[in-house]
Structures are given as C-alpha cells and as structure tokens.
PDB file of N, CA, C and O in Angstrom:
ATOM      1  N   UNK A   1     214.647  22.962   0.884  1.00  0.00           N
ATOM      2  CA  UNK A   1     215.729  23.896   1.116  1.00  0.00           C
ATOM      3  C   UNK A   1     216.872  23.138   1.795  1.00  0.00           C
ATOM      4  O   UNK A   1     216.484  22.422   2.717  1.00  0.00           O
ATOM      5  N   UNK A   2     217.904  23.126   1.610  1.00  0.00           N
ATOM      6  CA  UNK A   2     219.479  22.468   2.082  1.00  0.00           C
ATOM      7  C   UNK A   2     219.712  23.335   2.902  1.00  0.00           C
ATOM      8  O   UNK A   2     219.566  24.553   2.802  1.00  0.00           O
ATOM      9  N   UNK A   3     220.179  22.561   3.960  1.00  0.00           N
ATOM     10  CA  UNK A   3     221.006  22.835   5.227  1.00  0.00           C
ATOM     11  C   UNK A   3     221.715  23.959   4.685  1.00  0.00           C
ATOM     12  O   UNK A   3     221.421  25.141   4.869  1.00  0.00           O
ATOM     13  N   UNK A   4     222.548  23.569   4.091  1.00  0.00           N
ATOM     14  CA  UNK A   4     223.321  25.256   3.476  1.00  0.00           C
ATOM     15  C   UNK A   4     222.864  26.592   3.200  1.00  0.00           C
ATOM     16  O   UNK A   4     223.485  27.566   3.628  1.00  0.00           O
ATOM     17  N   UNK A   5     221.887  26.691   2.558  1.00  0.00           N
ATOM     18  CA  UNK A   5     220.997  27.964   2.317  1.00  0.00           C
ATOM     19  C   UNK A   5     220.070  28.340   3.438  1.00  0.00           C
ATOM     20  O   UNK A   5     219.844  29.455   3.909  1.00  0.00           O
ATOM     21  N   UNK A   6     219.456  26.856   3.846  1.00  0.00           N
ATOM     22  CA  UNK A   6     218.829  27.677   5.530  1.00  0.00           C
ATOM     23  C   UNK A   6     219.483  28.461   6.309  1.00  0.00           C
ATOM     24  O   UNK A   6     219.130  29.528   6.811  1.00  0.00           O
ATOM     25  N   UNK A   7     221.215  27.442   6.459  1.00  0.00           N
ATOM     26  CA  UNK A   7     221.873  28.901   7.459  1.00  0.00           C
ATOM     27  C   UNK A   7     222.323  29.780   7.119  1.00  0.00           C
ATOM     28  O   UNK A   7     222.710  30.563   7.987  1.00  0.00           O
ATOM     29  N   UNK A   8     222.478  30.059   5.997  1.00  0.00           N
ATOM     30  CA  UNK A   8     222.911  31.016   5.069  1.00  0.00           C
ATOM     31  C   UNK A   8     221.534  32.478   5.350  1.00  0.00           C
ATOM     32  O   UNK A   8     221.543  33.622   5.805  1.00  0.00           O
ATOM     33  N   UNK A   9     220.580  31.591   4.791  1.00  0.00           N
ATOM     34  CA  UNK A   9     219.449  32.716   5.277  1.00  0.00           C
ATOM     35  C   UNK A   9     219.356  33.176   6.223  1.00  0.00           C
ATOM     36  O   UNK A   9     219.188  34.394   6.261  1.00  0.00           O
ATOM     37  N   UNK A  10     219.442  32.187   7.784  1.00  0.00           N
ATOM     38  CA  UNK A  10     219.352  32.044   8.779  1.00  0.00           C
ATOM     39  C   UNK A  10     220.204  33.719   9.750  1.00  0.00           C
ATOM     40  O   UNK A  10     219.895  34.554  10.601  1.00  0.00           O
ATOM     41  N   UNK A  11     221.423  33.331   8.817  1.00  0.00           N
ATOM     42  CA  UNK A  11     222.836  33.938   9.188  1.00  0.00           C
ATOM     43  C   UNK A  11     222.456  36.174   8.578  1.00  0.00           C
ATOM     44  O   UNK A  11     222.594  37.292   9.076  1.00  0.00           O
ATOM     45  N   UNK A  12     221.934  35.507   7.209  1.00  0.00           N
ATOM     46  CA  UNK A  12     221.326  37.239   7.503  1.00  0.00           C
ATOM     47  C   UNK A  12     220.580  37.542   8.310  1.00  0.00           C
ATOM     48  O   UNK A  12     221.001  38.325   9.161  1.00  0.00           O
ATOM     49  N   UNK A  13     218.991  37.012   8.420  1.00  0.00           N
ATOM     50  CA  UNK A  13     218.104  37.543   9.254  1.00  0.00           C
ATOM     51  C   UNK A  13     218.798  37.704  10.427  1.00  0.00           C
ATOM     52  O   UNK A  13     218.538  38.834  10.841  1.00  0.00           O
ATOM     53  N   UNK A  14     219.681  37.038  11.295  1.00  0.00           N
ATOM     54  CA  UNK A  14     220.331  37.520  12.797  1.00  0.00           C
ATOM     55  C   UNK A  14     221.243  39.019  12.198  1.00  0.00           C
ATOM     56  O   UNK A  14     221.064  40.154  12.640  1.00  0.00           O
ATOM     57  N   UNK A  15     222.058  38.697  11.286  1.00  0.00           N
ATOM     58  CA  UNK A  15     222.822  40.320  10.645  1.00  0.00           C
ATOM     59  C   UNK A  15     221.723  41.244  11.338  1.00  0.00           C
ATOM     60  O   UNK A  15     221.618  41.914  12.366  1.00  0.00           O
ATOM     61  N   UNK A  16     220.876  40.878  10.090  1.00  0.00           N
ATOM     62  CA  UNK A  16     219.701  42.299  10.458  1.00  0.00           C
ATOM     63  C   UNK A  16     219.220  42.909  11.540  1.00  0.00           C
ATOM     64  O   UNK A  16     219.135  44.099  11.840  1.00  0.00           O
ATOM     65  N   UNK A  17     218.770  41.446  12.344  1.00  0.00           N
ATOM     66  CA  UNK A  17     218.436  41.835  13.676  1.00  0.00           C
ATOM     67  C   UNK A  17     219.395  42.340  14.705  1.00  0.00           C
ATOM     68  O   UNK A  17     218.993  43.256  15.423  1.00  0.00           O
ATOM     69  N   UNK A  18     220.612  41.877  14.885  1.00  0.00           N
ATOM     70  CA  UNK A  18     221.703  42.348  15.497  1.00  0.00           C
ATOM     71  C   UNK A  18     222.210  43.559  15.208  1.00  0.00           C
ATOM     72  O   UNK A  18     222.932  44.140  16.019  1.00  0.00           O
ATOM     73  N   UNK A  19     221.818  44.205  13.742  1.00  0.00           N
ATOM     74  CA  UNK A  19     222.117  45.772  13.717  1.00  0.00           C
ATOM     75  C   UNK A  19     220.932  46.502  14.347  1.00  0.00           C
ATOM     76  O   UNK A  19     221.099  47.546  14.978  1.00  0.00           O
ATOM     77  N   UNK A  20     219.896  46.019  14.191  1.00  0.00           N
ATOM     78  CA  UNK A  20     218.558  46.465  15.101  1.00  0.00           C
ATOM     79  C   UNK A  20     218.923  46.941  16.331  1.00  0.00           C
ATOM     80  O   UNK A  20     218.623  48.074  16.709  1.00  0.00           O
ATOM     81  N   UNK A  21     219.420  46.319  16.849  1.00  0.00           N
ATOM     82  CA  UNK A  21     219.384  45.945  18.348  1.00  0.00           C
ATOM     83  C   UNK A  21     220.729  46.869  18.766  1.00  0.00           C
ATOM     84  O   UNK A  21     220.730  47.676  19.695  1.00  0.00           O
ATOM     85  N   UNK A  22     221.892  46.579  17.871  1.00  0.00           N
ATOM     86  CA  UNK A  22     222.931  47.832  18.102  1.00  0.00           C
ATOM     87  C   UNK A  22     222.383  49.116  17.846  1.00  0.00           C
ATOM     88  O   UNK A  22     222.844  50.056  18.494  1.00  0.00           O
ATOM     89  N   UNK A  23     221.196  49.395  16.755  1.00  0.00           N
ATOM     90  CA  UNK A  23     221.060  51.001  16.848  1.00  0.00           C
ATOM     91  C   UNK A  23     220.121  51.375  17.993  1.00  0.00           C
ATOM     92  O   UNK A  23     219.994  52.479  18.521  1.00  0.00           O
ATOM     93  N   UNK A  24     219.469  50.200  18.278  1.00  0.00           N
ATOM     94  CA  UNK A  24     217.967  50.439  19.917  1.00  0.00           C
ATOM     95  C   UNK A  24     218.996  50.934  21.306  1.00  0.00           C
ATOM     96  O   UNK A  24     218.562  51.324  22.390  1.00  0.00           O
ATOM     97  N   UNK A  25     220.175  50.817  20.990  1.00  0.00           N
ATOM     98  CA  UNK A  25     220.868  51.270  22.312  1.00  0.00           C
ATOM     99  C   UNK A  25     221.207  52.455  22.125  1.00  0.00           C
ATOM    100  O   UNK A  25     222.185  52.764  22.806  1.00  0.00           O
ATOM    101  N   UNK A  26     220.713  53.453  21.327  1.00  0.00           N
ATOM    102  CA  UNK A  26     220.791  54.680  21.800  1.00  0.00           C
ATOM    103  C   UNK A  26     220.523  55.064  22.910  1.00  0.00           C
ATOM    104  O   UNK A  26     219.832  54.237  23.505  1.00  0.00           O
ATOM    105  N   UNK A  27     220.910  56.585  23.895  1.00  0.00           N
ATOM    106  CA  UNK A  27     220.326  56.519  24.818  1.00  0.00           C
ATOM    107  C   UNK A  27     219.451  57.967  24.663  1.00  0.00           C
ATOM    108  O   UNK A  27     220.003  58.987  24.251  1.00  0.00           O
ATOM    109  N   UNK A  28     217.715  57.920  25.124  1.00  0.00           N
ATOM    110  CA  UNK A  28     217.385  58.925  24.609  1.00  0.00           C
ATOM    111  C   UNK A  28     216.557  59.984  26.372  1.00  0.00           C
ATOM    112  O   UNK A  28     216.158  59.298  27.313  1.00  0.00           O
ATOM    113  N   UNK A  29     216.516  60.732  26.407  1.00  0.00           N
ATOM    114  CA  UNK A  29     215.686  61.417  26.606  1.00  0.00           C
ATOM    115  C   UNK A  29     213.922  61.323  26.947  1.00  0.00           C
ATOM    116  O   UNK A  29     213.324  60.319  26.561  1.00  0.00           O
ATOM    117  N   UNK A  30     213.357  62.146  27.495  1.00  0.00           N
ATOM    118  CA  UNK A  30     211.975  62.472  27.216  1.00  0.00           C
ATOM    119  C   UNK A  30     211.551  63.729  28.003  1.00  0.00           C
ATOM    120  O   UNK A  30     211.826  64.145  29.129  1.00  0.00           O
ATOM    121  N   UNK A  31     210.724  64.213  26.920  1.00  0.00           N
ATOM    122  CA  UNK A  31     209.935  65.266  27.096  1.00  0.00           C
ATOM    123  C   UNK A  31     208.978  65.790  27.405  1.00  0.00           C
ATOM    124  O   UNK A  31     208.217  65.892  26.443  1.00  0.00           O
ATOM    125  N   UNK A  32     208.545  66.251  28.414  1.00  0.00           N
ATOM    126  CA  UNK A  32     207.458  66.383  29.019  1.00  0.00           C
ATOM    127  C   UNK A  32     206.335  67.870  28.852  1.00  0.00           C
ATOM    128  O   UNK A  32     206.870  68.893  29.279  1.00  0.00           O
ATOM    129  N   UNK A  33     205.483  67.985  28.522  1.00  0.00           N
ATOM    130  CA  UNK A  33     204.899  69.464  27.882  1.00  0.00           C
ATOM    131  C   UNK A  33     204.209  69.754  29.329  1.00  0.00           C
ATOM    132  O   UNK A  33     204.298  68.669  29.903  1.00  0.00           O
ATOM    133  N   UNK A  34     203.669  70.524  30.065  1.00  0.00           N
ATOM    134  CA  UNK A  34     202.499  70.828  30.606  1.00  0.00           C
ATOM    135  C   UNK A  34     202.257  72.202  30.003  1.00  0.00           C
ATOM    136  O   UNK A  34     203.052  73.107  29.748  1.00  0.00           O
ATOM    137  N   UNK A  35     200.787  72.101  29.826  1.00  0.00           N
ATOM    138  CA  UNK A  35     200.063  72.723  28.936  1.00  0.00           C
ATOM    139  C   UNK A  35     198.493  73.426  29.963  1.00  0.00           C
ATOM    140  O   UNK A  35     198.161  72.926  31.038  1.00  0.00           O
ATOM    141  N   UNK A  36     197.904  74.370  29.447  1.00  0.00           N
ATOM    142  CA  UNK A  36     196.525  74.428  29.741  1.00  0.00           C
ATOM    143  C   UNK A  36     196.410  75.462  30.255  1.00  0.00           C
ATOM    144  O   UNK A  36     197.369  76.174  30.552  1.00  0.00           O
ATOM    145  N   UNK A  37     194.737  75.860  30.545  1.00  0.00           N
ATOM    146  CA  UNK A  37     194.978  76.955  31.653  1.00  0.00           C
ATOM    147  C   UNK A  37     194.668  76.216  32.891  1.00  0.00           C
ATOM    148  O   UNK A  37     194.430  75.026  33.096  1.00  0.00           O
ATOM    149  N   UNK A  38     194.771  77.766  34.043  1.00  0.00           N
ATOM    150  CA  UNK A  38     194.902  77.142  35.348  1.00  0.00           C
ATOM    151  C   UNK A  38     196.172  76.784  36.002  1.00  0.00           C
ATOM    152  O   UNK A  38     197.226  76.734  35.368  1.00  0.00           O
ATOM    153  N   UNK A  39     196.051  76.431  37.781  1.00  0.00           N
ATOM    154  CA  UNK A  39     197.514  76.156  37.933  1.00  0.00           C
ATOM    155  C   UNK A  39     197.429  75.085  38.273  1.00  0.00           C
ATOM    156  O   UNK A  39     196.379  74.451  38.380  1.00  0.00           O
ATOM    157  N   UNK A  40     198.860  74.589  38.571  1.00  0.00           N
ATOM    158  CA  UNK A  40     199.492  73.337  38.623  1.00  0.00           C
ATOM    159  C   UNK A  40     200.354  73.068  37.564  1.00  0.00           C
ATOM    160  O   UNK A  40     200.650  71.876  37.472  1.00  0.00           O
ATOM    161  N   UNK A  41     200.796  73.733  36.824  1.00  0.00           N
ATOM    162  CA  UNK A  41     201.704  73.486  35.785  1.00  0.00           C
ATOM    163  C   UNK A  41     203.039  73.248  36.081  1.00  0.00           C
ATOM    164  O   UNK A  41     203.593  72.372  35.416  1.00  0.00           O
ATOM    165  N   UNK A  42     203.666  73.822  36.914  1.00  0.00           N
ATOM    166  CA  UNK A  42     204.433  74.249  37.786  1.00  0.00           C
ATOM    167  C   UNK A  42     204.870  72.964  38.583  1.00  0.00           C
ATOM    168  O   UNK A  42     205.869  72.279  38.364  1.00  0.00           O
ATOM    169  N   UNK A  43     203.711  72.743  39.759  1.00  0.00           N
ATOM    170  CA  UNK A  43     203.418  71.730  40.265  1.00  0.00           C
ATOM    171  C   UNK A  43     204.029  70.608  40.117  1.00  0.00           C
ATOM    172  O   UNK A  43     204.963  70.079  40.721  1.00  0.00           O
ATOM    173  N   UNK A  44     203.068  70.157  38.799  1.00  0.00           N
ATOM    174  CA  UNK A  44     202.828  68.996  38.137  1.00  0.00           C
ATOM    175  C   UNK A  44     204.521  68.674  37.763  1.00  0.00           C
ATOM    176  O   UNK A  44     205.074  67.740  38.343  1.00  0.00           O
ATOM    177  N   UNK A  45     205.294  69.533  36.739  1.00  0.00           N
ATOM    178  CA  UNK A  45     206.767  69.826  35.838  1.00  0.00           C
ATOM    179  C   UNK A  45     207.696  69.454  37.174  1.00  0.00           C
ATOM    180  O   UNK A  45     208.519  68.550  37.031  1.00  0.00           O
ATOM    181  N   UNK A  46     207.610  69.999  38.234  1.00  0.00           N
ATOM    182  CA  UNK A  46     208.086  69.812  39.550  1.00  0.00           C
ATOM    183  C   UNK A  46     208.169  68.433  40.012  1.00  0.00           C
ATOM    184  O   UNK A  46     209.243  67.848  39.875  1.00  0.00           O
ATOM    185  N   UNK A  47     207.166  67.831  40.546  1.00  0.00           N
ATOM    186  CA  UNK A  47     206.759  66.464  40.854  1.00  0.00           C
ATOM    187  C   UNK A  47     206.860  65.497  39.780  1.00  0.00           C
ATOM    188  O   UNK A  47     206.886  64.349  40.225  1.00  0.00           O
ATOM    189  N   UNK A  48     206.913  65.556  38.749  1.00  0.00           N
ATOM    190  CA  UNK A  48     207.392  64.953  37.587  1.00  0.00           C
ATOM    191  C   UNK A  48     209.408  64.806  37.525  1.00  0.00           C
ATOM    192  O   UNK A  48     210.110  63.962  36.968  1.00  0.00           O
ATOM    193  N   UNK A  49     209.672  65.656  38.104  1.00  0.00           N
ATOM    194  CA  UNK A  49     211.119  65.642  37.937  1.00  0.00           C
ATOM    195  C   UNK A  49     211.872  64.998  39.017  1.00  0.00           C
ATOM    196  O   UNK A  49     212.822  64.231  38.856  1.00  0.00           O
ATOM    197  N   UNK A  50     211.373  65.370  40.120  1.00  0.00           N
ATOM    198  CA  UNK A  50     212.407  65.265  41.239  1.00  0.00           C
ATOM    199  C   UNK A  50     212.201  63.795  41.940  1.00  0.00           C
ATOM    200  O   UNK A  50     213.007  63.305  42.732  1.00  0.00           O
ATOM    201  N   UNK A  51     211.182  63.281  41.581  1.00  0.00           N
ATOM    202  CA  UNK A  51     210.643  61.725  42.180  1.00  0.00           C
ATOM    203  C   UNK A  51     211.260  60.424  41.264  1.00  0.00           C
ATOM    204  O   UNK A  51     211.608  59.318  41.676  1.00  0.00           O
ATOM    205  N   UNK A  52     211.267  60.846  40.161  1.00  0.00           N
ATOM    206  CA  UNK A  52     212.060  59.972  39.204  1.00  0.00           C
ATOM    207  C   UNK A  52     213.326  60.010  38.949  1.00  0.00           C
ATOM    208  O   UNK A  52     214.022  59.399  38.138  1.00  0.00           O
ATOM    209  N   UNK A  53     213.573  60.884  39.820  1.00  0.00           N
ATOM    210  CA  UNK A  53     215.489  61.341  39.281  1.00  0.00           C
ATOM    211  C   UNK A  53     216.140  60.106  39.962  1.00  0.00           C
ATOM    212  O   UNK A  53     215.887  59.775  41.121  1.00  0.00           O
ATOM    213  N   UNK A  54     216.903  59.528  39.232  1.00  0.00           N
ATOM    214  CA  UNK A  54     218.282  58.514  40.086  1.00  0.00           C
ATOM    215  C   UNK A  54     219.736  59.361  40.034  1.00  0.00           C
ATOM    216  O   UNK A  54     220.141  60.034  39.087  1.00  0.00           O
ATOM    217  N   UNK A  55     220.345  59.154  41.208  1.00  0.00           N
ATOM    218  CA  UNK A  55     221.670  59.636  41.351  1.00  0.00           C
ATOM    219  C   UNK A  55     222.439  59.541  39.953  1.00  0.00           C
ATOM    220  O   UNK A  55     223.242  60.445  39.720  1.00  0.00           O
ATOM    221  N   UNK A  56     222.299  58.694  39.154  1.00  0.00           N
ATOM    222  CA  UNK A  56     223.103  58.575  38.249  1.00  0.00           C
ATOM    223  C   UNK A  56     222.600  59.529  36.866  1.00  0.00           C
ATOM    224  O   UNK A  56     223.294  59.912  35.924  1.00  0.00           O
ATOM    225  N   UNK A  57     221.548  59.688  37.052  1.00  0.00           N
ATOM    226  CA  UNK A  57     220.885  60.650  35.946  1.00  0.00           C
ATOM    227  C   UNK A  57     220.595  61.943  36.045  1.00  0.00           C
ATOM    228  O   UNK A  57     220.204  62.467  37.088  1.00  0.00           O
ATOM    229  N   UNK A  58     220.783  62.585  34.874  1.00  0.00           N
ATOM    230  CA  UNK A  58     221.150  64.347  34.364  1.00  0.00           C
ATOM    231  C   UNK A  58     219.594  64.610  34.409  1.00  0.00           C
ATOM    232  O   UNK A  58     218.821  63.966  33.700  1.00  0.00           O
ATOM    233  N   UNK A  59     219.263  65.394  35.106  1.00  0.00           N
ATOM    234  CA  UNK A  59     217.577  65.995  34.958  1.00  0.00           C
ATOM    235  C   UNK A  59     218.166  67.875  34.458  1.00  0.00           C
ATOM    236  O   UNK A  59     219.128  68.619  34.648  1.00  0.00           O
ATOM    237  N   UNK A  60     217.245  67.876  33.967  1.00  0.00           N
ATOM    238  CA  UNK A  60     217.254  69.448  33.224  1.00  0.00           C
ATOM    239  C   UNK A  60     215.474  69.831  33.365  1.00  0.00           C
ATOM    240  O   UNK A  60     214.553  69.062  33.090  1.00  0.00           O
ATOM    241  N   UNK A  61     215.374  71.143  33.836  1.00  0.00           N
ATOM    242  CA  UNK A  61     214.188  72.075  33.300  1.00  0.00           C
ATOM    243  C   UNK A  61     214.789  73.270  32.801  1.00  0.00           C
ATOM    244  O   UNK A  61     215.751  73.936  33.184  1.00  0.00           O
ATOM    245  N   UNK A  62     214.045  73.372  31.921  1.00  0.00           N
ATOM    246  CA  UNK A  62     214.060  74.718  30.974  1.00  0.00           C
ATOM    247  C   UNK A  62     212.510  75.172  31.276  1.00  0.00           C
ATOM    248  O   UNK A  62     211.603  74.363  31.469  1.00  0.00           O
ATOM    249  N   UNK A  63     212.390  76.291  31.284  1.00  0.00           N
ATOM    250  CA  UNK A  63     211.114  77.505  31.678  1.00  0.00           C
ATOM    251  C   UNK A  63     210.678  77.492  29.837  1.00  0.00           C
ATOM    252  O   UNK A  63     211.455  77.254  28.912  1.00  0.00           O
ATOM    253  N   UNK A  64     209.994  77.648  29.797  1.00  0.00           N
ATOM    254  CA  UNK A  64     209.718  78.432  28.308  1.00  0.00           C
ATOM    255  C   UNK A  64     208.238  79.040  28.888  1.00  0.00           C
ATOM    256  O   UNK A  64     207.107  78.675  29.210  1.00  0.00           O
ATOM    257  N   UNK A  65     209.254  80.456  28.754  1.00  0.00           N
ATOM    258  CA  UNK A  65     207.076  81.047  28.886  1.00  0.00           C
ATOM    259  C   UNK A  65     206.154  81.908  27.741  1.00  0.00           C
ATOM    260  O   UNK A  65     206.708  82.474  26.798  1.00  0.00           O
ATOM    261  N   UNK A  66     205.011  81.931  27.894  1.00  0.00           N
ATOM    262  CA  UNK A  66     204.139  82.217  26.671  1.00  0.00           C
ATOM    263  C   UNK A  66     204.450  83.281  25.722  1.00  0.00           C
ATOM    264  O   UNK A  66     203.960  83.313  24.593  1.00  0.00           O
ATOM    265  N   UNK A  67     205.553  84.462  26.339  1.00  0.00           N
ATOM    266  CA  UNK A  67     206.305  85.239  25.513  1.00  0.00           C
ATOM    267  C   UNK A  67     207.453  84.378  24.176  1.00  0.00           C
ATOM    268  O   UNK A  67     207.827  84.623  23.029  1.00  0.00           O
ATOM    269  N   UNK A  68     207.639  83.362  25.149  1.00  0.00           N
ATOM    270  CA  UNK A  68     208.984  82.730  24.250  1.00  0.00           C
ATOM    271  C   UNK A  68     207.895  82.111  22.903  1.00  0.00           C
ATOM    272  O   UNK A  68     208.302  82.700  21.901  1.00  0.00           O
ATOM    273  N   UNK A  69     206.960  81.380  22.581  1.00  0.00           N
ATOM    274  CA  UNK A  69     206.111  80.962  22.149  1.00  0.00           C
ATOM    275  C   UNK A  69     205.846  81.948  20.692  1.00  0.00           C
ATOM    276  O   UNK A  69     206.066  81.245  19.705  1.00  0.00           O
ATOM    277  N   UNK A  70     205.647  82.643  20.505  1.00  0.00           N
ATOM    278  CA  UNK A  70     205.184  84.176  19.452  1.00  0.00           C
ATOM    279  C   UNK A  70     206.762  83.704  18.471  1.00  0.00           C
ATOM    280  O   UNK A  70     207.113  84.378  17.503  1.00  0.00           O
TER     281      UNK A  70
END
C-alpha cells in the first residue's frame, strides 16, 4: 500500500471517528424508576436526588402515581 492511499484511508477512518465523537457530546439525562411494594420509595427517589445534585445542574422530580399508570 503507498504512502498516499494509507493517508488517504487513514484520513477517513479519523472523518468517521471525529463525527462519532461530535454526536457523543450530546448532553443527556437519566432516569431513575423506583418500583415495588413496601416503603422507601419515596426515600430512596429523595436520597437519590439531592446528594448528587451540583450547583450547576437542573434536577427535576415528577410524582407519577399508580392512578396515572391505567
């Protein structure tokens, strides 16, 4: 293979990867379920939120209860 076509090849595979890497910077979210019977659901959704929060980040709870579900 010639110097020429290696970087030639070379030169897509980075293309590719460099659009990779521009779409991985989305910024996403996550979602957390608590589920089951019994308590601590509450709890748990609670202590899950408020310990991980940084000043710079949007925390949201939404309720959904077993009526909303049907």
């Amino acid at each position: 293979m010639s110097d020429e076509r290696y970087r030639e090849r070379q030169q897509r595979l980075k293309d590719k990867v460099d659009a990779r890497v521009a779409a991985a910077q989305d910024e996403r979210g996550i979602v957390m379920v608590f589920t089951g019977n019994g308590k601590g659901k509450t709890t748990a959704a609670l202590w899950h939120r408020d310990p991980r929060r940084r000043p710079w980040q949007k925390s949201r709870r939404d309720p959904v209860y077993q009526g909303d579900l049907a």
